[in-house]
N, C-alpha and C positions, 0 to 999 in steps of 0.2 A: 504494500500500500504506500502511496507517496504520501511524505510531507512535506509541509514548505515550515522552515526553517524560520525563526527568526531571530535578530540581532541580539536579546537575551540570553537565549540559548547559546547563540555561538559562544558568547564574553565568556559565559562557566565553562565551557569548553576549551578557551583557549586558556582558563585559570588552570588547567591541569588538579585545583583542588577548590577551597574557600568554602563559598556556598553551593554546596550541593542541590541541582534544580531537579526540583519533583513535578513530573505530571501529574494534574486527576486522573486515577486511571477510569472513570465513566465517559473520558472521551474513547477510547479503544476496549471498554466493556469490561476489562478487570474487576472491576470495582475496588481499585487499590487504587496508593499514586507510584508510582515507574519513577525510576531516576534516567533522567532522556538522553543522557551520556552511553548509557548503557543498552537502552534504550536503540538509541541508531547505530551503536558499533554493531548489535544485533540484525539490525537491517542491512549493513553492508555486510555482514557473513551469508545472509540470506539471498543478499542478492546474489552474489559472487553464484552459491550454489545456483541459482536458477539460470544462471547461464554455465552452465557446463564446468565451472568452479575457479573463472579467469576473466576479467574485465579490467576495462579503461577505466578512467576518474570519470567521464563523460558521461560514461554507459551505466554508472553507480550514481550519479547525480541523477540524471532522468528516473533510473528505478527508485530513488528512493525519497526525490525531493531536496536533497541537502547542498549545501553552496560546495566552492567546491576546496576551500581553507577549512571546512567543518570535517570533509573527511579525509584531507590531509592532516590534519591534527592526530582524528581517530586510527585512520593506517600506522601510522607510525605508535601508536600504543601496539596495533594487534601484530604487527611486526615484531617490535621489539619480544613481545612474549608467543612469537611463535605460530601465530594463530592464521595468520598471511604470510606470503612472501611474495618479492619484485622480481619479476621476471626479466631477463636482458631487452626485449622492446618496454620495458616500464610499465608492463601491461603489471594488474595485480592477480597474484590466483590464491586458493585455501593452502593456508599451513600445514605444516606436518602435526603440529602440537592437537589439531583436532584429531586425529586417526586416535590417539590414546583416549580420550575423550570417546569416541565415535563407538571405538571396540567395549569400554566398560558401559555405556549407555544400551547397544546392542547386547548384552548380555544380563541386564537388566531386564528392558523391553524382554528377551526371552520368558524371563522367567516369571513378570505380570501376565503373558500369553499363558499359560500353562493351565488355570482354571477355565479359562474360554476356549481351548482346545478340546480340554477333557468333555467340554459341552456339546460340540462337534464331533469328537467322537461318538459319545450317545445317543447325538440325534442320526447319525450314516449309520456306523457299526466300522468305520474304516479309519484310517490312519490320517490325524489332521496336521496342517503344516503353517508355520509362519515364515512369509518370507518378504525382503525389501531389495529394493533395485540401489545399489551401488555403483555411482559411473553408470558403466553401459553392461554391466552382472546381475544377476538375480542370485542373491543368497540365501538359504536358509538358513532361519535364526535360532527356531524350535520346531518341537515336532512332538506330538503323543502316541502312540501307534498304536494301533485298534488291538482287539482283545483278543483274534480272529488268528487260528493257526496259518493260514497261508495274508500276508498281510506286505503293505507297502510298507519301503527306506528311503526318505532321501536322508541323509546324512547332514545331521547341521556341520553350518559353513561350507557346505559345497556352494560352487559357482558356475554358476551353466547360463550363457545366450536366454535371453527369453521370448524370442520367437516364436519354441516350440514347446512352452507349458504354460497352461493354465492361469497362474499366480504371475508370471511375464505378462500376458495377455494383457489382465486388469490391468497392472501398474503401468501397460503402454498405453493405455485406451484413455487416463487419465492425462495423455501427453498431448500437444498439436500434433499433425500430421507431419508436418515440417520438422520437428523434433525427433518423430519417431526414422522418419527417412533419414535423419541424420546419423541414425544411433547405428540403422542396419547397414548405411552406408560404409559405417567404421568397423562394425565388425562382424557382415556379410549375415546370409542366413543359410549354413549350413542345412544339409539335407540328415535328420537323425533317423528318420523311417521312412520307408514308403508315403506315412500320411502329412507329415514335415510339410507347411507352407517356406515356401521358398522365395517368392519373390512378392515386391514390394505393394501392387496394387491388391495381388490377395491380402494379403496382413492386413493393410490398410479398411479392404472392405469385412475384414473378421473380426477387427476391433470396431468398426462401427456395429456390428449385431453385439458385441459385447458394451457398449454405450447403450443398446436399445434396450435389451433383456437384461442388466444389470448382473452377468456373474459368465464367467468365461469358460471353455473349455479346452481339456486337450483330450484327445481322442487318437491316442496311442499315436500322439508326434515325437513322443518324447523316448518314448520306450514301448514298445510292442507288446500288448495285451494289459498296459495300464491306460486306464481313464481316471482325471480329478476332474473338481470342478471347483473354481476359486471365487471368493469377492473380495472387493476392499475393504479395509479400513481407510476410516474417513478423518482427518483432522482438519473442522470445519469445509471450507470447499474443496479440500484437497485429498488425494487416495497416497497415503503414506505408507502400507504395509497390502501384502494380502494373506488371506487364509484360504486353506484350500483341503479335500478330502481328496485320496488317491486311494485306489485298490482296482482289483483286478475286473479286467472290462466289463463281463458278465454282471458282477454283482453291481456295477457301477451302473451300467446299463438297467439293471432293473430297480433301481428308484424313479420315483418322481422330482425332475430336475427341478422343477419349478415349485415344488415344497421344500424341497431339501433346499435350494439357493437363498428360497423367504425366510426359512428357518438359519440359516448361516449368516445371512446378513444383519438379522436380528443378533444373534452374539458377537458380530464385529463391530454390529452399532455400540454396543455396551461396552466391548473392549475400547472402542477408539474415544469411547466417554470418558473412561478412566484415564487414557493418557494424558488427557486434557493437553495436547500440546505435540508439536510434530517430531516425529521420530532423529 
């Protein structure tokens, strides 16, 4: 969201300390007040990410509203501790210092998923999954695995294209088209089966029925004789995580997709309650 800056703000900004400026937070719906120093360094990490995790001063002013001494001020904090760094064109992109950050956070998030899983298990009978797009990856975070002798693995922390599963699907479908062409431009879309979409106008027109019908599938693209089927989790307008049930075709095939999807989106709705805040 942009803001416009004003001449107040900056002064406590450039004091480095003094009066520390607090927002109401009933402008931005906290119901707290915000210290806006902190405040917009958080907008420029956000921006950074929403563009692929590297921007100019320009492209950070526009996204976020701020002059452009306000966030050279700010850079040069989030530099000094790591959090950015300056690329040889002066371009700015994410620090390293977030991945330590990122990895105890994800491994957190794992383990609030664990009750909302076990609840997806009970409602399939099959093995539930949490997973988020990192870069141009799809990781698994957590996983509860059905009660069920013959039963699906994906292995947390594996990394695989999301093209050709389920939980990919969603977290593309919440992207522009322009984005997602971007993403398979960079790292192709291998062929994993016979049922594998490959090229870019299918994907494109597979994530639009998964915008219309609200939950995605894969239908043994991924692995042959496996079917999931995924939805998001939602942090306000945005799809931060998904969940998703996998087992083998058959039994997968014989639910009703459209109870089971109503039923799952209702315990991501509650999960992405509890986060209260983007992954």
């Amino acid at each position: 969201m942009s803001r416009r800056a004003d001449r107040h703000g900056d002064a406590a900004d450039a004091t480095g300390g003094g009066r520390q400026d607090v927002r109401d937070g009933r402008a931005n719906g906290t119901g707290m007040g915000t210290v806006q120093s902190v405040d917009r360094a958080l907008d420029l990490l956000e921006a950074l990410a929403g563009r692929g995790g590297e921007a100019g001063i320009s492209e950070l002013s526009a996204a976020t509203g701020l002059p452009y001494g306000t966030i050279h001020r700010l850079l040069r904090t989030l530099l000094a501790r790591g959090y950015v760094r300056q690329e040889s064109d002066r371009r700015y992109a994410l620090g390293g210092a977030l991945v330590r950050l990122g990895g105890v956070a994800e491994r957190m998030v794992g383990a609030w998923a664990q009750p909302y899983l076990e609840k997806m298990v009970a409602l399939s009978g099959e093995t539930a999954n949490l997973a988020v797009l990192e870069g141009d990856f799809i990781v698994y975070v957590a996983q509860v695995p059905s009660p069920r002798r013959l039963r699906m693995f994906a292995e947390v922390g594996r990394r695989v294209l999301p093209h050709s599963t389920a939980v990919g699907k969603v977290l593309l479908a919440d992207r522009p088209d322009a984005e997602v062409a971007a993403l398979v431009e960079r790292t192709g879309m291998p062929r994993r089966t016979a049922n594998t979409i490959t090229d870019l106008p299918g994907m494109l027109a597979e994530l639009a029925r998964v915008r219309e019908r609200g939950y995605a599938l894969d239908l043994g693209e991924e692995e042959i004789g496996v079917h999931c089927l995924a939805v998001g989790v939602r942090d306000g307008s945005r799809t931060v995580a998904a969940m998703s049930v996998s087992g083998p075709a058959e039994r997968i095939g014989a639910l009703d997709r459209r109870e089971l999807a109503e039923g799952m989106r209702r315990i991501a709705g509650e999960f992405g309650a509890e986060l209260g805040g983007p992954l």
